[in-house]
C-alpha positions as CSV (number, residue, x, y, z in Angstrom):
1,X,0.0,0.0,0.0
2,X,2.9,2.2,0.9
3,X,4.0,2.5,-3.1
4,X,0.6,4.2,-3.7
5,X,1.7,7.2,-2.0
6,X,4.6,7.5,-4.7
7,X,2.3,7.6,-7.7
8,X,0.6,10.3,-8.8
9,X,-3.3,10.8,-8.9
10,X,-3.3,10.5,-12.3
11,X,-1.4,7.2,-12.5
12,X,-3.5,5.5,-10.0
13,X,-6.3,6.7,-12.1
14,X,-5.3,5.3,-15.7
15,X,-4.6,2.3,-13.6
16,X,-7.8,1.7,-12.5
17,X,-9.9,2.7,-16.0
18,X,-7.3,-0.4,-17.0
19,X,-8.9,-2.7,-14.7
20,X,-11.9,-1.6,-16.0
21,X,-10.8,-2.4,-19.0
22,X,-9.5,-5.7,-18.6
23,X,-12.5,-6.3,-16.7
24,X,-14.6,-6.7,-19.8
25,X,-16.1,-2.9,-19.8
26,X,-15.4,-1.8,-23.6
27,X,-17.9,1.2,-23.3
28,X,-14.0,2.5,-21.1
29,X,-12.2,2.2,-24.1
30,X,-14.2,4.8,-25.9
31,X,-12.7,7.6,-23.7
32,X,-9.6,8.5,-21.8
33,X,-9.1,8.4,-18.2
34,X,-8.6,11.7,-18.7
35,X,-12.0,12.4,-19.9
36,X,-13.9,10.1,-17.5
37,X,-12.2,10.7,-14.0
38,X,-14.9,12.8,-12.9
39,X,-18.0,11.1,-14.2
40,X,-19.9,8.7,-11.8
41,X,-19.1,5.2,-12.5
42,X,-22.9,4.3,-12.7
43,X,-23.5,6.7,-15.6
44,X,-20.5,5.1,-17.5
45,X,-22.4,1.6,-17.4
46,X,-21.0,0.1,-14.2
47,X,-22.9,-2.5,-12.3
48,X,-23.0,-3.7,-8.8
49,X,-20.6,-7.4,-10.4
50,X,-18.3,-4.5,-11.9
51,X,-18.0,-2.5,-8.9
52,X,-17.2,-5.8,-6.9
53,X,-14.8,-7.1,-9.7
54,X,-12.8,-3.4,-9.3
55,X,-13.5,-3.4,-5.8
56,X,-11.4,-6.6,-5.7
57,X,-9.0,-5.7,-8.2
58,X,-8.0,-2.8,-6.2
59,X,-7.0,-4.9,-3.0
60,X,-4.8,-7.1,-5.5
61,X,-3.1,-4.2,-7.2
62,X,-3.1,-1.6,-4.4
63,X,-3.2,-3.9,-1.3
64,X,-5.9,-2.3,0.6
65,X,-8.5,-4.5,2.6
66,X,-11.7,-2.6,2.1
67,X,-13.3,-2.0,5.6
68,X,-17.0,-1.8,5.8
69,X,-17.4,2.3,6.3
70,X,-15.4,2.8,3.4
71,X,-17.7,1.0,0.7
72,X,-20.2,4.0,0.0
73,X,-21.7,6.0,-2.7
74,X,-19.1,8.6,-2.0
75,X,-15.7,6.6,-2.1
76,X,-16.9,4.5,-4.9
77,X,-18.7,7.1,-6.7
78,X,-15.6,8.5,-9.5
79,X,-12.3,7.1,-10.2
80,X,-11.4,10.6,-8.9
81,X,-12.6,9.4,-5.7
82,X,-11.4,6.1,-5.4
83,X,-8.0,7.4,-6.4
84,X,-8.2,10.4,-3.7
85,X,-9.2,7.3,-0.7
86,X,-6.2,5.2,-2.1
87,X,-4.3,8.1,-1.6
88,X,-5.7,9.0,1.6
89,X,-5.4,5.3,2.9
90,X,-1.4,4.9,1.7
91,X,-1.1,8.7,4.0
92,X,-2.9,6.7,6.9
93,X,-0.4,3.8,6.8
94,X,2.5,6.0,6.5
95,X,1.3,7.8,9.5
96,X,0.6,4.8,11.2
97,X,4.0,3.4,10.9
98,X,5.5,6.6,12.5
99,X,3.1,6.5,15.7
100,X,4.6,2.5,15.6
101,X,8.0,4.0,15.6
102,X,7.3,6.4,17.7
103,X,6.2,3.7,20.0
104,X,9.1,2.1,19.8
105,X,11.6,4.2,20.2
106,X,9.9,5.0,23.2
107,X,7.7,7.9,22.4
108,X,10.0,9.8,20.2
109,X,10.7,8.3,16.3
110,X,13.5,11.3,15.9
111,X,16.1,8.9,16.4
112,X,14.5,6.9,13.3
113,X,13.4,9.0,11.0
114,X,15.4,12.4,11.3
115,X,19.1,13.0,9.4
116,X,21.3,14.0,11.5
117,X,24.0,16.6,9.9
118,X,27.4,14.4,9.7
119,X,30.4,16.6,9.9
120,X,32.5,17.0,6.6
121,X,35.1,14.7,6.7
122,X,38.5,16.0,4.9
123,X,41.3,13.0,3.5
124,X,43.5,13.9,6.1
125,X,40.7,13.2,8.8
126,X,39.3,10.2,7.2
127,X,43.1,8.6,7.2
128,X,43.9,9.5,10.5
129,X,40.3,7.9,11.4
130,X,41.5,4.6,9.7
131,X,45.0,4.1,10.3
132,X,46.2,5.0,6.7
């Protein structure tokens, strides 16, 4: 899930009229992502099997596990929207896996996740440093 948050909206968009595609929906292949991300899914000739055959193909390709609350006429609505919640969901996970650090590291992830400056070191230092 973590790679979604690398791609851009638009990617994870094409991606998904794909599936469509490959799912058997030719009436997607009459249009770009481009020209569709905005229009409701239902309009464009989607049915309930279609929805549950993307549905599916998203945990495959994305690896979400859909949770009841987010399977609504609002998240499912565009691929506009289902790309925003897969975006959303990847910023969730990578939040969650700080607070998990953070956790760890007993209640500071600084020592994780923060660069620390190193000092410049010169040839001169770096041999001394090594015994050349």
């Amino acid at each position: 899930m973590l790679f979604v948050s690398l791609m851009e909206k638009k990617d994870i968009i094409r991606r998904l009229w794909e599936m469509l595609i490959d799912a058997g929906y030719e009436r997607f292949t009459n249009c770009s992502p481009d020209e569709i991300k905005d229009e409701l899914l239902v309009d464009l000739g989607l049915d309930s099997m279609g929805l549950l055959h993307l549905m599916v193909g998203i945990e495959t390709e994305f690896g979400i596990e859909w949770r009841a609350n987010d399977v609504n006429a609002l998240t499912l609505s565009t691929l506009h929207t289902i790309a925003s919640f897969l975006l959303m969901e990847a910023h969730n996970a990578v939040v969650h896996t700080y607070g998990l650090a953070r956790e760890a590291f007993g209640g500071s992830a600084e020592g994780y996740f923060q660069l620390r400056p190193q000092p410049i070191v010169g040839h001169e230092q770096f041999s001394a440093a090594h015994g050349r």
